[in-house]
N, C-alpha and C positions, 0 to 999 in steps of 0.2 A: 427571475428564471427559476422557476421551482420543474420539478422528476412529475412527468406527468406519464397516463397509461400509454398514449402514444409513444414517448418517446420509452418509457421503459420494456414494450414490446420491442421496439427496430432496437436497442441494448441487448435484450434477449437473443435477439436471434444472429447477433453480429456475438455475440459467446458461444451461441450450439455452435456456429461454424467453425469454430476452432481451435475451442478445450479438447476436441476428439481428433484433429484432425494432425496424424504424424508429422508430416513434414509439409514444407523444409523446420530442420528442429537444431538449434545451437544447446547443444552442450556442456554441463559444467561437471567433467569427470575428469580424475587423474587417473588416466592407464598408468600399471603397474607391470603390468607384462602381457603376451598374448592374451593369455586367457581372459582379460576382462573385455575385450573385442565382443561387443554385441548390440542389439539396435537398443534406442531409449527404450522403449517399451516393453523392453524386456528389466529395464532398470528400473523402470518407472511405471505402471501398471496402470497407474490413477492418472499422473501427473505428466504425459505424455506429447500432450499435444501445444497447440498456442505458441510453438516456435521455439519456448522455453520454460522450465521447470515454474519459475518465479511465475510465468504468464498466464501458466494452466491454473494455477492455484487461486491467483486471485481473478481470472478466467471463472472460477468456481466460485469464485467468493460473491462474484456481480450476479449469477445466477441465483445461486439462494435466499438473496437477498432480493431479488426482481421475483421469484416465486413467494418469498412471504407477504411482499408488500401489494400485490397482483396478483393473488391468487387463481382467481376467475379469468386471469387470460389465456387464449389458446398455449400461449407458450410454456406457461405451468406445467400441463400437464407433462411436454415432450421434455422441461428438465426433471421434473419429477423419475420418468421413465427411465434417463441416460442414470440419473444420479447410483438410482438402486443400482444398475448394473456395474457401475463405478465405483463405488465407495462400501466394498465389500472385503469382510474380512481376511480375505487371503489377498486379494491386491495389496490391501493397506499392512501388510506384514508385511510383505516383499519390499514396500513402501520406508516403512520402519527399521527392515532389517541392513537395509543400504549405510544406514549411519554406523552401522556398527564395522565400517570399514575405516581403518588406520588414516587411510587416504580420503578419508571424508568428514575431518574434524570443521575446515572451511566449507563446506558444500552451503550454499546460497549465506553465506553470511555476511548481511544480517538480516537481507532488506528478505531472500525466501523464511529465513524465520520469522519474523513479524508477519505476513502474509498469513504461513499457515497456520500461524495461532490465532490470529483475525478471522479468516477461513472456519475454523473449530467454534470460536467465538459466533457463530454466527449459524451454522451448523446448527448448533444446538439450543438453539430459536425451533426448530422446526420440532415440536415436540412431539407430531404425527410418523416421525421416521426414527430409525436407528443413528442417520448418520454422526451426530453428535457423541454417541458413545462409539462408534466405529473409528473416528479421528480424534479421539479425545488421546489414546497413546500416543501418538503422533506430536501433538501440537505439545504434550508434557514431555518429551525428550528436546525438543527444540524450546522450548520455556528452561530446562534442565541446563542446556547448551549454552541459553543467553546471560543463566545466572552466572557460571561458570567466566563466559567470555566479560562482563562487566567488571568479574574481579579480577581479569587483568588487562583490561584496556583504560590506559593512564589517561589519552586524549579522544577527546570525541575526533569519533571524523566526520568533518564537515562540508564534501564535495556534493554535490547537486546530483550524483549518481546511485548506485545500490549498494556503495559503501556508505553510506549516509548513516549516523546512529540514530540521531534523534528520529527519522521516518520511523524506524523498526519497534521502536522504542515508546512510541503513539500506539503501534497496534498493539504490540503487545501487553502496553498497562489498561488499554482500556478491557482485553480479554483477562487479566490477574487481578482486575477488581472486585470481582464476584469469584474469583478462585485461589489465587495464591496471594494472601497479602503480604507472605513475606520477599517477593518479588516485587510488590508496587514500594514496597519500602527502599527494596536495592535501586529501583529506578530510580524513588524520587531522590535517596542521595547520593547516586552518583550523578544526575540532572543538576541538582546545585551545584555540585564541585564542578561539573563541568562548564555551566554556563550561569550560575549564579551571580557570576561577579562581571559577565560581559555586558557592553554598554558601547554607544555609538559603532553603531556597523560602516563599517565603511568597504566591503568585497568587493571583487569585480566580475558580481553577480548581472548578467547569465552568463554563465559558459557554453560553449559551441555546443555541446553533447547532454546539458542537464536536463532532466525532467525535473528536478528538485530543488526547492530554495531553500539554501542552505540557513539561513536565517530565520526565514518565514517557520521550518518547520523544528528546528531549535525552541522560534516562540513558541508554537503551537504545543511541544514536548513542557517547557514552562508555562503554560496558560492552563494543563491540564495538572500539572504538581501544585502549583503555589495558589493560594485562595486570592480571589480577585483586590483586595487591598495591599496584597504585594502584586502581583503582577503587572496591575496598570503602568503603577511608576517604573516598574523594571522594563517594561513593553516600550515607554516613553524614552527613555533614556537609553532604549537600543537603537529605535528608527525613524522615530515620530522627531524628536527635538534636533537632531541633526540634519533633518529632511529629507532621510534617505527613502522613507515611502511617499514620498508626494513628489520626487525628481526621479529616483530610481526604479521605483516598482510599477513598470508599465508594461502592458503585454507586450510580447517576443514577438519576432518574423521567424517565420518558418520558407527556409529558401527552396529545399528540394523534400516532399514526401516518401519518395523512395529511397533517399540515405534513412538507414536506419538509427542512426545516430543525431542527425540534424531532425530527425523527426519526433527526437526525445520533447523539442521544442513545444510541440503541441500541448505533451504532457508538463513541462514547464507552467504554463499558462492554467494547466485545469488542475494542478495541486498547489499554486499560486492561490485559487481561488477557493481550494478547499480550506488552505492556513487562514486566509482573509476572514473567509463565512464564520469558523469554529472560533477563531478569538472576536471577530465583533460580536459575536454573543454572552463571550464570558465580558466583554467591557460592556455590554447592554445598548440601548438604543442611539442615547447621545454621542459617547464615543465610539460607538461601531459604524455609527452611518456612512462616514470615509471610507471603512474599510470594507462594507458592503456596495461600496458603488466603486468601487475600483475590484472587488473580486466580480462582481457583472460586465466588467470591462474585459475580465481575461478569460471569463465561460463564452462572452460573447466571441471572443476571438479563436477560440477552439473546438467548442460542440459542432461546427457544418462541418470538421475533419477527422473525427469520430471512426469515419468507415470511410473507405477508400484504396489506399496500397494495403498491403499486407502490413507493413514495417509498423505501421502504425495502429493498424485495426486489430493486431493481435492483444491488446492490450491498453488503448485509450478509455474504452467505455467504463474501465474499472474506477481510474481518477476522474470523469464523468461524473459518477456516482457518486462517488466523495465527496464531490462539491456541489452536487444536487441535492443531496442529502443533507451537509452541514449545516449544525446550530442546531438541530432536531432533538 
């Protein structure tokens, strides 16, 4: 199952539908008193639409990335067109100036800062536009934020949901590896302290509401720290020898599409497949082949639900992509 033009146009245009589109729009503000009473959009200029902050973002992330890799499709152009009008420097201050609210020290943390410093990271591929320098403050207050938050978060959190560290923690070393090394360094030791020394998984993974394997992206946050003659045996001696990937790690049922929560499920299954794709490459052909034929088992079970409800569609195609893409 590889990203092909077909399917990366029907991605494309299931994103124009609903990185612009205001509502319905869930919320992540602390009112303080009346005065802060106002619609997102007026909070969020860029980051608006997609249901929610986190979704628009990487809503944008799937675009940019569908315009680099596809240039020549109709769809380019029409993100081309949205982006300029979007990603402009007075949105993107209003954008920035939001964090500078007492009451917004937590604001998407952690899983919207890894996003938009992935988002930046990716931005700034497109060497024919500004936007990479336009999001580039942006993505350095939230890198700023994450360095701060690492020195003083004693335990990783480990839920299948958007408190997840190690998820945020993938995007953003692969964007501070060309930029801030002394951020891939805070990563990579507090990654060891925090899962350096774990071994036989035994969770009672999935949970009703994850999108996220708690494990799977753990490994995936050690597969990109440690050089592949430490990580195999570390990898081994988390899930392979105890047999928790060959009994446990099998695609999810997804019971109702239009619970927003049960339909995290989906995404459960296609960021399953992206940990699976990204570490059988760092273990190479012979030991990845298991773990490439079991991440085709959970793209197959999720890519025909891609588009559909809303709950779902505002945000599946992004972990799509992730695991279309992985190994690359």
């Amino acid at each position: 199952m590889e990203l092909t033009e077909d399917i990366a146009r029907n991605f494309a245009r299931i994103a124009l539908g609903h990185v612009a589109r205001p509502f319905p729009y869930k919320d992540d503000h602390v009112f303080t008193g009346e005065g802060d009473l106002r619609l997102p959009q007026v909070a969020h200029p860029v980051f608006f639409g997609s249901y929610d902050w986190h979704s628009c973002v990487h809503g944008w992330w799937t675009l940019l990335t569908l315009r680099r890799l596809y240039p020549a499709m109709p769809e380019s152009a029409k993100i081309d067109a949205l982006a300029e009008t979007t990603f402009t420097p007075e949105k993107l201050a209003v954008e920035l100036a939001y964090l500078d609210r007492p009451s917004a020290r937590g604001f998407e943390r952690p899983y919207g800062w890894g996003w938009l410093i992935y988002l930046h990271h990716e931005a700034a591929r497109h060497t024919d536009r500004e936007w990479g320098a336009r999001l580039e403050p942006l993505a350095r207050a939230f890198a700023a934020r994450l360095r701060d938050y690492l020195n003083i978060l004693t335990y990783p959190i480990t839920v299948g949901t958007h408190f997840n560290t190690a998820f945020a923690l993938v995007l953003a070393r692969r964007w501070a590896v060309a930029r801030d090394p002394d951020l891939v360094m805070l990563i990579d030791d507090w990654a060891e302290r925090a899962f350096g020394q774990r071994r036989d998984y035994a969770g009672w993974e999935p949970g009703g509401d994850e999108f996220l394997s708690p494990v799977l992206t753990a490994a995936l946050l050690m597969a990109e720290v440690r050089p592949h003659l430490a990580f195999a045996p570390w990898f081994s001696a988390l899930v392979v020898e105890n047999g928790w990937l060959e009994r446990k790690c099998r695609p999810v049922t997804v019971s109702d599409r239009s619970d927003g929560k049960i339909a995290h499920l989906d995404g459960l299954n296609l960021s399953r497949a992206w940990c699976l794709r990204e570490i059988a490459a760092v273990l190479g052909r012979t030991q990845g082949a298991a773990l490439r034929r079991r991440a085709d088992q959970h793209l197959a079970a999720a890519l025909p639900h891609v588009a559909g409800d809303y709950m779902g569609e505002h945000w599946l195609a992004s972990f799509a992509l992730l695991a279309l893409l992985a190994g690359e």
